[in-house]
Structure formats: C-alpha cells, structure tokens
MARBA-106564 format. One record per residue (C-alpha): residue number from 0; residue in three letters; y, x negated, z. Coordinates in steps of 0.25 Angstrom, whole numbers. Layout:
# MARBA-106564
<node i="NUM" aa="ala" y="Y" x="X" z="Z"/>
...
***
This chain:
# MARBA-106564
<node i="0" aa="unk" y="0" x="0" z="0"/>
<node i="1" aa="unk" y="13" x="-5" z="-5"/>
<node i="2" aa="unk" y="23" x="-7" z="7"/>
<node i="3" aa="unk" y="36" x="2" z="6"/>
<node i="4" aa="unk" y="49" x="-3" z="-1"/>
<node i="5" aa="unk" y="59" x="-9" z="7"/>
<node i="6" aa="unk" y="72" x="2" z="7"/>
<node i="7" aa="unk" y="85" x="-3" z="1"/>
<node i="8" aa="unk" y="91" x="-2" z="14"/>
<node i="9" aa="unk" y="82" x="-11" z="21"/>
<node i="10" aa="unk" y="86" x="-25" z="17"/>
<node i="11" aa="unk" y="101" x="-21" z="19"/>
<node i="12" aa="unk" y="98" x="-18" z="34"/>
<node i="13" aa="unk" y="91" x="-32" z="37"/>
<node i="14" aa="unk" y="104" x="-39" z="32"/>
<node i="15" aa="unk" y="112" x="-30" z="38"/>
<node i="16" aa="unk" y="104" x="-34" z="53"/>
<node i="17" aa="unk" y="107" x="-49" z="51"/>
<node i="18" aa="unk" y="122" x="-45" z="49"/>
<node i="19" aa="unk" y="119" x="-38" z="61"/>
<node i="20" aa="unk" y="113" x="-49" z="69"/>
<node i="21" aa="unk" y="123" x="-60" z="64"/>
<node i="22" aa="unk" y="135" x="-50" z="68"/>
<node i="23" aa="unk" y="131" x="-49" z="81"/>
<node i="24" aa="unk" y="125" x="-64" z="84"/>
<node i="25" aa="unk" y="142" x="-66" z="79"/>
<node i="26" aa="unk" y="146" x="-58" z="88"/>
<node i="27" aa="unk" y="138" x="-63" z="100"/>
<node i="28" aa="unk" y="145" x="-79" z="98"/>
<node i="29" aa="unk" y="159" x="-70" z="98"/>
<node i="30" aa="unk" y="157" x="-64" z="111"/>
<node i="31" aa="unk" y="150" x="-78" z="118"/>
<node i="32" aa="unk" y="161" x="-88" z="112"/>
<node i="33" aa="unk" y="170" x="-76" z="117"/>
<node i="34" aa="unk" y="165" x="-76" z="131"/>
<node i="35" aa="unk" y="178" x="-82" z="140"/>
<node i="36" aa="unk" y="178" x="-97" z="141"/>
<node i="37" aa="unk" y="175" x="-97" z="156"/>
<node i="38" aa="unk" y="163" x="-91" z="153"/>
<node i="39" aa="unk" y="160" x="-100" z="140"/>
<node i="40" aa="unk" y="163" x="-113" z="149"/>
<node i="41" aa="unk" y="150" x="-108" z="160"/>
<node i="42" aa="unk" y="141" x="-105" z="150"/>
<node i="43" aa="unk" y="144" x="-118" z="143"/>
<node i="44" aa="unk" y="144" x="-126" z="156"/>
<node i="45" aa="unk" y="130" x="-122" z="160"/>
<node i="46" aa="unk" y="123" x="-126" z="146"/>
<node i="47" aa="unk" y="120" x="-142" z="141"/>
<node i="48" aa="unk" y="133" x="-150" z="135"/>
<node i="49" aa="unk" y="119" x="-152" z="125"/>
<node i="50" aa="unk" y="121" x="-139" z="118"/>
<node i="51" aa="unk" y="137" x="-140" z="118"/>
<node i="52" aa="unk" y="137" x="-143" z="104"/>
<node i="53" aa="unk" y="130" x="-131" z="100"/>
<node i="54" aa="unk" y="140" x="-121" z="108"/>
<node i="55" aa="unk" y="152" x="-130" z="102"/>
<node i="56" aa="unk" y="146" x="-125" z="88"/>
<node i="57" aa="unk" y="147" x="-110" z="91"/>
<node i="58" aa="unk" y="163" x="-108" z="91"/>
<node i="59" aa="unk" y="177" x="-116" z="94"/>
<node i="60" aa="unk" y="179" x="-110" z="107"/>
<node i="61" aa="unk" y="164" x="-115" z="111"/>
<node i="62" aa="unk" y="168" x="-128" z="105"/>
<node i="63" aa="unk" y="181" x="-129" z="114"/>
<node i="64" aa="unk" y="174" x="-126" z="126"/>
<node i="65" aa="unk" y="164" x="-135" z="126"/>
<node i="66" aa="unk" y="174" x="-146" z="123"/>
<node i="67" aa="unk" y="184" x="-141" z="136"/>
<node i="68" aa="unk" y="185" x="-149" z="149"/>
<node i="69" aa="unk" y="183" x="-134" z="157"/>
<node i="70" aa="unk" y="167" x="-135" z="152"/>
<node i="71" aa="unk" y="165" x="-149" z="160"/>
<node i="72" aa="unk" y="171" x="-144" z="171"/>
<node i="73" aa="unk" y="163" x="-130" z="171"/>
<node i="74" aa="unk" y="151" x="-139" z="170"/>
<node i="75" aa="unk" y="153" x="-148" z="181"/>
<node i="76" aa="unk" y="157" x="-135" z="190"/>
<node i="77" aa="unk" y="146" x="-129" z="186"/>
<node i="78" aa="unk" y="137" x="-141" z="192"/>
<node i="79" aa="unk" y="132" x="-142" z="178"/>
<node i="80" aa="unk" y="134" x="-157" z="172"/>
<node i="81" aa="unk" y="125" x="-163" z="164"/>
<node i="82" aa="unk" y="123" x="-177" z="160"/>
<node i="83" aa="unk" y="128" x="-179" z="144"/>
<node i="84" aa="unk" y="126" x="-192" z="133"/>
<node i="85" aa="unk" y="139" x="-196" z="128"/>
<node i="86" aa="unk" y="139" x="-206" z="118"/>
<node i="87" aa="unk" y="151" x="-216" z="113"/>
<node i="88" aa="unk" y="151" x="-223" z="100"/>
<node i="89" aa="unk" y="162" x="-230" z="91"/>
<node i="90" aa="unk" y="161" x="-226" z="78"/>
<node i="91" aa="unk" y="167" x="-234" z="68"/>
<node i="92" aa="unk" y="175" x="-223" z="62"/>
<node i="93" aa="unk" y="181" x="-220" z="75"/>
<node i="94" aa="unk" y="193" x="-227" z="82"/>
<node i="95" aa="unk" y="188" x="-222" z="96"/>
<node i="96" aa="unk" y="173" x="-220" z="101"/>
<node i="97" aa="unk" y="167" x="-206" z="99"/>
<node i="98" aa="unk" y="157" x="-201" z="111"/>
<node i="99" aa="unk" y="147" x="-190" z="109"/>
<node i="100" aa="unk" y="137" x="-183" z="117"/>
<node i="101" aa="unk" y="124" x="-180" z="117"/>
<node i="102" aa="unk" y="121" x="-164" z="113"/>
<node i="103" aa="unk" y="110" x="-155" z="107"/>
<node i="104" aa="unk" y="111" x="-150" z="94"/>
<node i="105" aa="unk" y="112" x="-134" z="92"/>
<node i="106" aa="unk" y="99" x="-133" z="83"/>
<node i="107" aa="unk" y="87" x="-143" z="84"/>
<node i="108" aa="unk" y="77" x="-147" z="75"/>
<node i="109" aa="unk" y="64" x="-153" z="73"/>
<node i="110" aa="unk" y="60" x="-162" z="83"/>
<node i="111" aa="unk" y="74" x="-164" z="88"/>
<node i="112" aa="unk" y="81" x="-162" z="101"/>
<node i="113" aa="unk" y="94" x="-160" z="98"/>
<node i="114" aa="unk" y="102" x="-170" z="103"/>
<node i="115" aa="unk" y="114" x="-175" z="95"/>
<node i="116" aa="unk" y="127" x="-186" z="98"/>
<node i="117" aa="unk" y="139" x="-176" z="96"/>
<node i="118" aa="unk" y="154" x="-180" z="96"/>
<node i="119" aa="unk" y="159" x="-180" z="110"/>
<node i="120" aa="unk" y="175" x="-174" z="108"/>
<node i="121" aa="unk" y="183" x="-181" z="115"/>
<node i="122" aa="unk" y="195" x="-189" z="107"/>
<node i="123" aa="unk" y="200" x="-203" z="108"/>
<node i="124" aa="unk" y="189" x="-211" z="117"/>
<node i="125" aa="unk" y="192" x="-226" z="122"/>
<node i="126" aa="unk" y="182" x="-235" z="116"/>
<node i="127" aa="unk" y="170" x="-239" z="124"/>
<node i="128" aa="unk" y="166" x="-250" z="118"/>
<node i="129" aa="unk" y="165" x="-263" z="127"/>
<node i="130" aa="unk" y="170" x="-254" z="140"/>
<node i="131" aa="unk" y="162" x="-246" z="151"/>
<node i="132" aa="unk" y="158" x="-233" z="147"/>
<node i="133" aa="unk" y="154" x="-226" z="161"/>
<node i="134" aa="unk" y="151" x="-210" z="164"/>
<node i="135" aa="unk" y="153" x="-204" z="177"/>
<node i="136" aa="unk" y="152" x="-189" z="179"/>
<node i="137" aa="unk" y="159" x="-183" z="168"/>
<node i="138" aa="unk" y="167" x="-194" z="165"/>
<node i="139" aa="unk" y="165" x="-205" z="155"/>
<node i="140" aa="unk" y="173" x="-220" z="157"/>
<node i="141" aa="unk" y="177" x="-228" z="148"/>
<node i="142" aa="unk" y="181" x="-241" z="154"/>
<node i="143" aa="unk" y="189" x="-254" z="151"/>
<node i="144" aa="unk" y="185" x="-263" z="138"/>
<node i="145" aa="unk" y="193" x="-270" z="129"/>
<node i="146" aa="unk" y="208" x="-266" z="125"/>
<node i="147" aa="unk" y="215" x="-275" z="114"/>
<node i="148" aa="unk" y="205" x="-287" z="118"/>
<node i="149" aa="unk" y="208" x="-286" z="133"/>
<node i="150" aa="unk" y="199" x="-279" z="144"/>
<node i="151" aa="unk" y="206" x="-266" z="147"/>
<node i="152" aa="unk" y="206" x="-258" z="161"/>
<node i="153" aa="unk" y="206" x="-244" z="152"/>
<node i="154" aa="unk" y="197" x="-234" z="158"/>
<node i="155" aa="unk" y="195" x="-221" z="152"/>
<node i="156" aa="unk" y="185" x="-208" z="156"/>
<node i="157" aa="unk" y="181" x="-195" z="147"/>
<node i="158" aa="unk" y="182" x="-185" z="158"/>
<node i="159" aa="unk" y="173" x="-174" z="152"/>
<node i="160" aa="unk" y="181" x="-162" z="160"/>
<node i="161" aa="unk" y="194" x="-167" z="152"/>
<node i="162" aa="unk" y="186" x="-172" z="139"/>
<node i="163" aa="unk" y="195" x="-181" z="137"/>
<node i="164" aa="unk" y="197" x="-196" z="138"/>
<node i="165" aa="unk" y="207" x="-201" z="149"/>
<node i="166" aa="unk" y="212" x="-213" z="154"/>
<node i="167" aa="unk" y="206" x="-217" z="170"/>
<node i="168" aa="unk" y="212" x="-228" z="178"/>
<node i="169" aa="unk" y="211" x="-240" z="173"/>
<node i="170" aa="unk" y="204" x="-252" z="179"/>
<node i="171" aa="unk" y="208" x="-263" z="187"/>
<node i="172" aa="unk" y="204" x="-273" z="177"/>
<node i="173" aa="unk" y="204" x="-273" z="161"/>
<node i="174" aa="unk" y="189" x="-273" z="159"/>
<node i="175" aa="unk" y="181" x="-276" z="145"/>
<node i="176" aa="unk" y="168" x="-271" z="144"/>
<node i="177" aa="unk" y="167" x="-268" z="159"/>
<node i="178" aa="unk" y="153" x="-264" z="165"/>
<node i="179" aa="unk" y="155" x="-250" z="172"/>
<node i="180" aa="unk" y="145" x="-243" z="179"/>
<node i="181" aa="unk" y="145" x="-229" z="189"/>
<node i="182" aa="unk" y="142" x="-230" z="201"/>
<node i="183" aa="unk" y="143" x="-218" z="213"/>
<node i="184" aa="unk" y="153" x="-213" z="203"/>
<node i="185" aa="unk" y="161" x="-223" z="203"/>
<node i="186" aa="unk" y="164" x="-234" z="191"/>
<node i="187" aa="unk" y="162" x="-250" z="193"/>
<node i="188" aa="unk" y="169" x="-258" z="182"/>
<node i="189" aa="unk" y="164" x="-272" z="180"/>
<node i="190" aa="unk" y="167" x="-286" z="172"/>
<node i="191" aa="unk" y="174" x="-286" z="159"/>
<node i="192" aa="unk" y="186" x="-293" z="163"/>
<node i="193" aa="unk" y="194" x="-307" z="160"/>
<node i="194" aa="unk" y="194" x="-311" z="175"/>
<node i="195" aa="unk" y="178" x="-314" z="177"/>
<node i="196" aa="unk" y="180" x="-322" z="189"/>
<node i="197" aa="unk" y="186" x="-311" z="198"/>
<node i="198" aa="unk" y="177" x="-304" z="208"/>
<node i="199" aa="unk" y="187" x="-294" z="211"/>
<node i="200" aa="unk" y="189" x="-287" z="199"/>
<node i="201" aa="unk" y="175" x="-289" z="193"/>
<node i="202" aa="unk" y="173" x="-275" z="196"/>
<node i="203" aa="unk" y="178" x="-261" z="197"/>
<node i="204" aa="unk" y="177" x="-247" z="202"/>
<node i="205" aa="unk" y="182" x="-234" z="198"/>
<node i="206" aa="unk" y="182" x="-223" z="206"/>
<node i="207" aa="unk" y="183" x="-208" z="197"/>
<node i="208" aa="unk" y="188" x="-201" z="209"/>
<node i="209" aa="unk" y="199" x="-208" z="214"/>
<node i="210" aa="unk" y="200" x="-214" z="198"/>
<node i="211" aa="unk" y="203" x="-227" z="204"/>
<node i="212" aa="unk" y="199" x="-242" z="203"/>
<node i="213" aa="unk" y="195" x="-253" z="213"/>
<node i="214" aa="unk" y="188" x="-266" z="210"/>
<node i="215" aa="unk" y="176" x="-270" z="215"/>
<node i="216" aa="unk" y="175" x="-285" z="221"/>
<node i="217" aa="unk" y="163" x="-293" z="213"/>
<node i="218" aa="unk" y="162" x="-305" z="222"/>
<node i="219" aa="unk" y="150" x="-310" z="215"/>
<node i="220" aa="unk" y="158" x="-310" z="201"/>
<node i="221" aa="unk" y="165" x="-323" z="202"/>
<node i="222" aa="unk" y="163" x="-330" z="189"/>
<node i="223" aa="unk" y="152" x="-319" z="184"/>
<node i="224" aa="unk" y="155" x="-315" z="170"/>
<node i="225" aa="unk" y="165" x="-303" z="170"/>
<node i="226" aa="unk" y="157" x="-297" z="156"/>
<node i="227" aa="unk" y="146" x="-287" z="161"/>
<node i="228" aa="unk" y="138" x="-282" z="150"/>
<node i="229" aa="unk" y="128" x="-273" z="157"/>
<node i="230" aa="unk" y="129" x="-266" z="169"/>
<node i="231" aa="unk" y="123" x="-253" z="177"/>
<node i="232" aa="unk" y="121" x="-247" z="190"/>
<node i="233" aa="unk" y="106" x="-248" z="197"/>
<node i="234" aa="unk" y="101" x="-246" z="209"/>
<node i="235" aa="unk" y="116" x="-244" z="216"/>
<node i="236" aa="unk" y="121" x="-259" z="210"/>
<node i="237" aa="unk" y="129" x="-259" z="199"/>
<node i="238" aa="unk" y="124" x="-271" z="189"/>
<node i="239" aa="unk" y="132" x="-280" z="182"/>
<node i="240" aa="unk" y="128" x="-291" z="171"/>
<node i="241" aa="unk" y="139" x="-300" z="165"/>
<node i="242" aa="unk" y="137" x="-308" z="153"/>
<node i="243" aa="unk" y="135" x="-320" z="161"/>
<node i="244" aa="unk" y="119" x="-313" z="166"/>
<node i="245" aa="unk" y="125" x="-310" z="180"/>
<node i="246" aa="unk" y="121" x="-299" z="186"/>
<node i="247" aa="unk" y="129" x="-294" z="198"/>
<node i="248" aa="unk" y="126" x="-282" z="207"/>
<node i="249" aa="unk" y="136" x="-272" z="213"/>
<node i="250" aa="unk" y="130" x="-261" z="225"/>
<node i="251" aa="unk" y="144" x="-251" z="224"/>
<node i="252" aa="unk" y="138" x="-246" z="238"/>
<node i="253" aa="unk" y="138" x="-258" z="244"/>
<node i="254" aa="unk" y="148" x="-265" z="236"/>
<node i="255" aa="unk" y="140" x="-277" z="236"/>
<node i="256" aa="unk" y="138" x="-287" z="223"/>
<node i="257" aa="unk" y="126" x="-296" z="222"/>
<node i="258" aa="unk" y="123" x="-307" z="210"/>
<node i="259" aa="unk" y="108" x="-305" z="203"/>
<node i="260" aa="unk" y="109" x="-319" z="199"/>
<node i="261" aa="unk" y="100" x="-324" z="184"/>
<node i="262" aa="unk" y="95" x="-316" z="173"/>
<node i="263" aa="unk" y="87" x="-304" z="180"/>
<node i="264" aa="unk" y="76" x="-296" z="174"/>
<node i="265" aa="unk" y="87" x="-284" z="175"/>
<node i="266" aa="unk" y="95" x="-291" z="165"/>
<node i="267" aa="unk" y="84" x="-294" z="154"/>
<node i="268" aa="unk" y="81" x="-281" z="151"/>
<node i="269" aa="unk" y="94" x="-276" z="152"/>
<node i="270" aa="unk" y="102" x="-270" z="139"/>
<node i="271" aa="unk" y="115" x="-275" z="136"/>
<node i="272" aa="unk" y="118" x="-261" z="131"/>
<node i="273" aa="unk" y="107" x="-251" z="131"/>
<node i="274" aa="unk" y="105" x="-248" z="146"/>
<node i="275" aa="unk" y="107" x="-237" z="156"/>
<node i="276" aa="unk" y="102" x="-235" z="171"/>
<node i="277" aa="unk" y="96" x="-220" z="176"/>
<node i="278" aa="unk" y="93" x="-219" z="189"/>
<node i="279" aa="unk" y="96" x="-232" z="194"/>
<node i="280" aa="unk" y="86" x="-237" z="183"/>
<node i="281" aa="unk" y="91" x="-246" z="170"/>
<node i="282" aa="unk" y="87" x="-245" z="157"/>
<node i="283" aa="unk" y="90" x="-253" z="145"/>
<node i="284" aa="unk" y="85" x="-254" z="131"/>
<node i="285" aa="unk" y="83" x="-268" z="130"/>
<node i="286" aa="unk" y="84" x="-279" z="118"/>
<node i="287" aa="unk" y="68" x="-274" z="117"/>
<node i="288" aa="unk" y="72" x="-262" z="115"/>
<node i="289" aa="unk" y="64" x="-255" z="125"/>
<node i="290" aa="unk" y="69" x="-246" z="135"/>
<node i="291" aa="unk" y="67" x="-253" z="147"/>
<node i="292" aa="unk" y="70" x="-249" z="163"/>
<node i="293" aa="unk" y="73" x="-258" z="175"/>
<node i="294" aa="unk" y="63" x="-259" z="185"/>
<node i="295" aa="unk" y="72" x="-264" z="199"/>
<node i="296" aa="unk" y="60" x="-266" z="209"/>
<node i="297" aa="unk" y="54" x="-274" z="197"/>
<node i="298" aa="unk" y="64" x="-279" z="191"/>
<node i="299" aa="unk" y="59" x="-279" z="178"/>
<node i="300" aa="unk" y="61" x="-269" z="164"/>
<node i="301" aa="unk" y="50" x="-260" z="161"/>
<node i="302" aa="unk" y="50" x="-252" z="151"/>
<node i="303" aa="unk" y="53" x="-237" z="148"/>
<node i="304" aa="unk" y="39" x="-229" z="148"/>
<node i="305" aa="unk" y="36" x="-216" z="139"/>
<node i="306" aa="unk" y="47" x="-215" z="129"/>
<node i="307" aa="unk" y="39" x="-208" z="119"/>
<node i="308" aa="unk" y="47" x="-205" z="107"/>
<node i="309" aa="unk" y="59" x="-214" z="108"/>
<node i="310" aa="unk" y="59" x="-223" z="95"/>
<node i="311" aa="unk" y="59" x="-238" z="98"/>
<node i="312" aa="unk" y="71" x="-247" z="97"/>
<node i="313" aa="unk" y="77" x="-260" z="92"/>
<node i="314" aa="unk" y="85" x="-271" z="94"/>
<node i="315" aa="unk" y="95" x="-268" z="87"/>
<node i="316" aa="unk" y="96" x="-253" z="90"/>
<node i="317" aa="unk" y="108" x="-247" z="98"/>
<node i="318" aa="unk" y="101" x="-242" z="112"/>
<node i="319" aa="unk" y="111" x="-234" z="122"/>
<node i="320" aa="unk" y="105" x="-228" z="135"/>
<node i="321" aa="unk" y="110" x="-219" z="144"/>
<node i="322" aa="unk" y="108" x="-211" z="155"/>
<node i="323" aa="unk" y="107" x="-198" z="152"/>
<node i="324" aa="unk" y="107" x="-189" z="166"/>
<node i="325" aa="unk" y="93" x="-197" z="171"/>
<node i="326" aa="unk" y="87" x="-199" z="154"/>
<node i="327" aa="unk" y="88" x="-210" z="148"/>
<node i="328" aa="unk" y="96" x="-207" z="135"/>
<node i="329" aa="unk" y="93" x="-218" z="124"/>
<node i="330" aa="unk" y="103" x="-220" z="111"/>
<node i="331" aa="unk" y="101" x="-228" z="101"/>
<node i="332" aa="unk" y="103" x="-232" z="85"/>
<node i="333" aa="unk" y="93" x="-238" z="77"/>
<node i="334" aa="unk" y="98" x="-251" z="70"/>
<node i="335" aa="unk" y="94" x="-256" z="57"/>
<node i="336" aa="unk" y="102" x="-265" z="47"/>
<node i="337" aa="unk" y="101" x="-255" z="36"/>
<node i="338" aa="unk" y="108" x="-244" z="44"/>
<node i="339" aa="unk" y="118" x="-254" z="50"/>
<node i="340" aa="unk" y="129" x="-246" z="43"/>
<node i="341" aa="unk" y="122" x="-233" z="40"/>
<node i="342" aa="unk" y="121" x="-223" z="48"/>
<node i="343" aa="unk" y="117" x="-224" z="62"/>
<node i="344" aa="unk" y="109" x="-212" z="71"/>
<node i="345" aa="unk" y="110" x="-213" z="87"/>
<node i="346" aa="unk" y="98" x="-207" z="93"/>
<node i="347" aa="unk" y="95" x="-205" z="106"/>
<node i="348" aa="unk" y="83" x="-201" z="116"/>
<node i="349" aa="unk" y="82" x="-196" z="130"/>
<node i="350" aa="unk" y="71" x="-202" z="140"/>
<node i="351" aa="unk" y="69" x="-195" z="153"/>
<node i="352" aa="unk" y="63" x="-207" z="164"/>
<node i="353" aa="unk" y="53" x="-204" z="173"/>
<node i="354" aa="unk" y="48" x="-215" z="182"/>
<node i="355" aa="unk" y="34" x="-217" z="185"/>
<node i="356" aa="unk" y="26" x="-223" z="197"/>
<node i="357" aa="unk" y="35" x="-221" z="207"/>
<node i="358" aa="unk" y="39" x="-234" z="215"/>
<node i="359" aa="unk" y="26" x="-241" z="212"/>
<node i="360" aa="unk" y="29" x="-255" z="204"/>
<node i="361" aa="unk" y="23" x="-249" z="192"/>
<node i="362" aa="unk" y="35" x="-239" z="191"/>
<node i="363" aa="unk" y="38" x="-234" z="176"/>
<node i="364" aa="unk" y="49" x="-227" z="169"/>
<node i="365" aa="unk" y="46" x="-216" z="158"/>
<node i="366" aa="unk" y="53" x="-211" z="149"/>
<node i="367" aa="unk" y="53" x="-198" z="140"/>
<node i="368" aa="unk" y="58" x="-198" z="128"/>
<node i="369" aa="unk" y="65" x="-182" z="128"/>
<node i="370" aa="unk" y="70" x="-183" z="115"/>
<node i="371" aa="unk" y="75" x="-191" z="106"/>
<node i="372" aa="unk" y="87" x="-187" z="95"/>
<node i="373" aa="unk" y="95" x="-194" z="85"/>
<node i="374" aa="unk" y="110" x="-189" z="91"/>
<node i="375" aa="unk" y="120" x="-196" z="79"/>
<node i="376" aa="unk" y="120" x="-202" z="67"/>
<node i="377" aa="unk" y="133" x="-208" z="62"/>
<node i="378" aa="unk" y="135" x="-215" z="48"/>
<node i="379" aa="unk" y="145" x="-226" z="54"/>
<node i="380" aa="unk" y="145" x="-237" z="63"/>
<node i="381" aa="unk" y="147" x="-235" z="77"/>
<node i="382" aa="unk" y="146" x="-242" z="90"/>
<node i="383" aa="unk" y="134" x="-235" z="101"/>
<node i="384" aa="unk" y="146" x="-237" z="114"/>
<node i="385" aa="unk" y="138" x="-230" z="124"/>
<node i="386" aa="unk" y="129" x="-218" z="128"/>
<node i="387" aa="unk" y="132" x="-212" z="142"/>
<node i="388" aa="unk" y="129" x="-198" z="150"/>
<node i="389" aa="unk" y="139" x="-190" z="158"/>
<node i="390" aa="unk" y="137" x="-178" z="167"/>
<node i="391" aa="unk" y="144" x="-169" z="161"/>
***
C-alpha cells in the first residue's frame, strides 16, 4: 500500500517552526544580555574566567562586563578566585610586550580540550625582559631592568580590580635583571646592581600593604657577584645563585643568611630559565630535557614519574614552567632551523603531581599529564618572556 501524499500545507508549516524556534531562542539572548548589570556581574563572578571568551562573543554589553574592574572585585567578595595563566611575550611587531591568558574555547573538537592563549587587553605594558616579573594576589609586578643602558629602580603592577597598569613606589636601588621572589606576601629584591661590594643594599623588601620599601642587610654579600641568574623560594629560605656559583641562603622569618659554599648538586640540575617551585618542591627542565624535581632530604634530582602523553623535548626547544594553582603548567615551542622564521606554535600541557611513598627514602613524584593543547601560533618572531599564575 502506497503511503498517503504529503499536503501542500505541510512543508510550509515545518519551515514556519524553525522561524518559530530561531525567533524565540532570539528573543531568550535579548531578555539574558537585558538582565540588570548587577545581576549580570554575580552570574559572571560564579563561573571559570576559562569560558569568558565565549560569553564575551554573545553581545558588546557582555563584552564590557567581563572586561570592567567591578567583575574582579564581585569575585574576590564572593570568595570565588581562582588561580589563571598569564602569558607575556615580545613580538617583533610590537613596541610593547603583549600578555594573554590561558581560556577555553566555546566549541571543541576531536580529541582537543579546548585550551587557547587569547590577548589579555590591557594597553601600553613595561617590558619585562631582563626584569623581575612576580605575581602576588591579583597583582602582577614588573620590577627594575635596564633603562637607557642604566639599571632602573621602575617598578610597575597590573592591578586586576583596575585592569590597568600603574606605576608602585620605586626601589631604593636602580636594579638590572634583579632576582625577585614572594614571600609571606611580601616582595625580596636582589642583585643587579653596580655597587657589588655592598652588604647593605644587596637586598630589598617590598611590603604591598604599607607600599613601602626597606632593604635588607646581606652581611654575607661582600665581594659576591651582584648578578643572580636564578633564584626561588624552598622550604622557607629564599635561594639565591650569582653568576659567580655562589649560592646564599636567606630565612625571612628568622632574618638569618648563610653561605652554601662550591658547586651543589642543587645547582647542576637547575634550569637557568625553565624552573618553578610548587609546594615547596622545585622543578626544572634541564639541559636533558627531562622534567626533573629536587629531592631536599637527598639531595639529589629525580626525575618526573607517569607523564604519559607529554611529547619529549630538546635542546633547543623553549620550555617555561609555571605553577598553575598546585599543577605543573608546562609551555613550550618546538625548534628546528627550517621554521627558524616561519611560523612558530606554543603549546602547553597540565600535570597534576602526586607523590608516592610517603616519607620512605624511595619517595617518587608522579605526574598526570591532563591535557595537552597547542594555545598560539604566531607567523612572526617573538620572544617567550615568562609564564605565571594569578589568583584572580
């Protein structure tokens, strides 16, 4: 039995429904993006910065919300900060450095997570090349570095409730390449300036509440090398090595130095460039190019367990690490002479740690590689200037 024609009126009325449906999905977005800004500002406060890109995309008054100082301060009243990537590099077409941050993108495909590098807009960034780049709170610092061949005292600070960048009090000393490092919330500034042979202004301390400086008395610098090229916080002392292989030791609690005299076994596995500590434990991606952790009871590198997934590096690759709220957060650029001045991709991967045996001497660090993404790919040169988290 033949089935029964379709009526005329049939095909009209099914066309006639998706005007229906696309009419009244309009006219939902009108009466959201409608919604008083107040309102707007707690809903966007309670959901990841990740997916701000997606609600910037549905309407320019979305857009200028989600770009205003009010939605960081809804967040940090609503006790819901969160720890965010932030990227800075120097782009040969630029005059100034451009910092993006890590998001998610509104529509994923294939095996992908997401993730994406996206312009961070804030106008008219200090350079951050050859000066220290700390982040405390919601507050990134730019500090000191070379200015018209001489070190300056400069500092600047992003404050993310303003979203622009501002000039703090400057330091007591004109500083180039200084080592600076956060600790108890406070900032200690170190080295890079012309007098080396001074104890008393070796070092420095900034305190953001009272925005004021002090120096710290370095009795143990006399004659040390005032050029620190790496530097972090562990186990409560603030590390220092200069250029010189000294390696002095600062306890901010105790205010007491020490001298850890010769080469140590720290110092052989530690990056120049590609290292980062997470709870109290640093990591670096040596010149073998294998994420590594330091064992302090040891005293010896080990290296990074599991990271199943996580493509193998080399020598000449640009590696940054970061510490992404407790993750390890890993970018890097692969190298080749071919692609010298072609396009370059930076990818990045997440590694949550886990340790493994307790206290035992066999002790082990794993990490899980939770995805990994390219974020940018840009068809200029550039320079990688540095990769760190804010809580935000």
């Amino acid at each position: 039995m033949s089935s029964p024609a379709r009526s005329s009126g049939e095909e009209p009325l099914i066309k006639k429904t998706r005007r229906r449906k696309k009419k009244n999905l309009t006219q939902q977005s009108t009466q959201i993006s409608s919604l008083p800004d107040d309102m707007l500002l707690s809903c966007f406060a309670r959901i990841s910065r990740l997916h701000y890109p997606a609600l910037s995309s549905v309407c320019k008054s979305f857009r200028s919300l989600l770009a205003s100082p009010e939605l960081y301060e809804t967040r940090s009243l609503l006790g819901n900060a969160e720890s965010c990537l932030y990227v800075c590099l120097y782009l040969s077409l630029d005059l100034n450095p451009r910092w993006f941050t890590l998001c998610q993108k509104p529509n994923r495909k294939n095996n992908s997570s997401g993730n994406l590098l996206v312009p961070f807009p804030v106008p008219k960034s200090p350079r951050a090349h050859w000066k220290g780049v700390v982040a405390v709170g919601w507050s990134i610092y730019v500090i000191g570095g070379p200015f018209h061949d001489l070190p300056s005292s400069d500092v600047w600070v992003l404050d993310f409730h303003s979203l622009v960048w501002r000039k703090a009090p400057s330091m007591l000393v004109g500083r180039d390449y200084p080592a600076a490092n956060v600790f108890d919330g406070k900032i200690y500034v170190a080295g890079g300036f012309k007098d080396y042979n001074s104890s008393s202004n070796w070092m420095e301390v900034f305190d953001p509440k009272t925005q004021t400086w002090d120096f710290v008395v370095c009795p143990v610098a006399e004659g040390c090398s005032a050029s620190v090229i790496k530097s972090a916080v562990i186990e409560g002392k603030i590390l220092f090595y200069t250029f010189m292989n000294e390696c002095l030791a600062y306890s901010p609690k105790e205010d007491r130095w020490e001298v850890i005299g010769g080469k140590t076994s720290l110092d052989s596995g530690w990056a120049w460039q590609s290292y980062c500590v997470i709870g109290d434990v640093l990591y670096s991606c040596c010149i073998s190019v294998v994420l590594r952790w330091f064992d302090s009871k040891r005293q010896y590198w080990m290296a990074l367990k599991g990271l199943k997934g996580l493509p193998r590096f080399h020598g000449n690759d640009c590696v940054k690490l970061a510490d992404y709220g407790g993750k390890l957060a890993v970018f890097w650029t692969k190298y080749s002479p071919s692609s010298e001045y072609n396009e370059k991709t930076i990818s990045c991967a997440v590694i949550s740690l886990e340790r493994r045996n307790g206290d035992d001497e066999d002790e082990e660090i794993w990490g899980t590689v939770e995805w990994v993404d390219p974020l940018l790919t840009l068809a200029y040169p550039y320079r990688f200037e540095c990769a760190l988290a804010a809580t935000v």
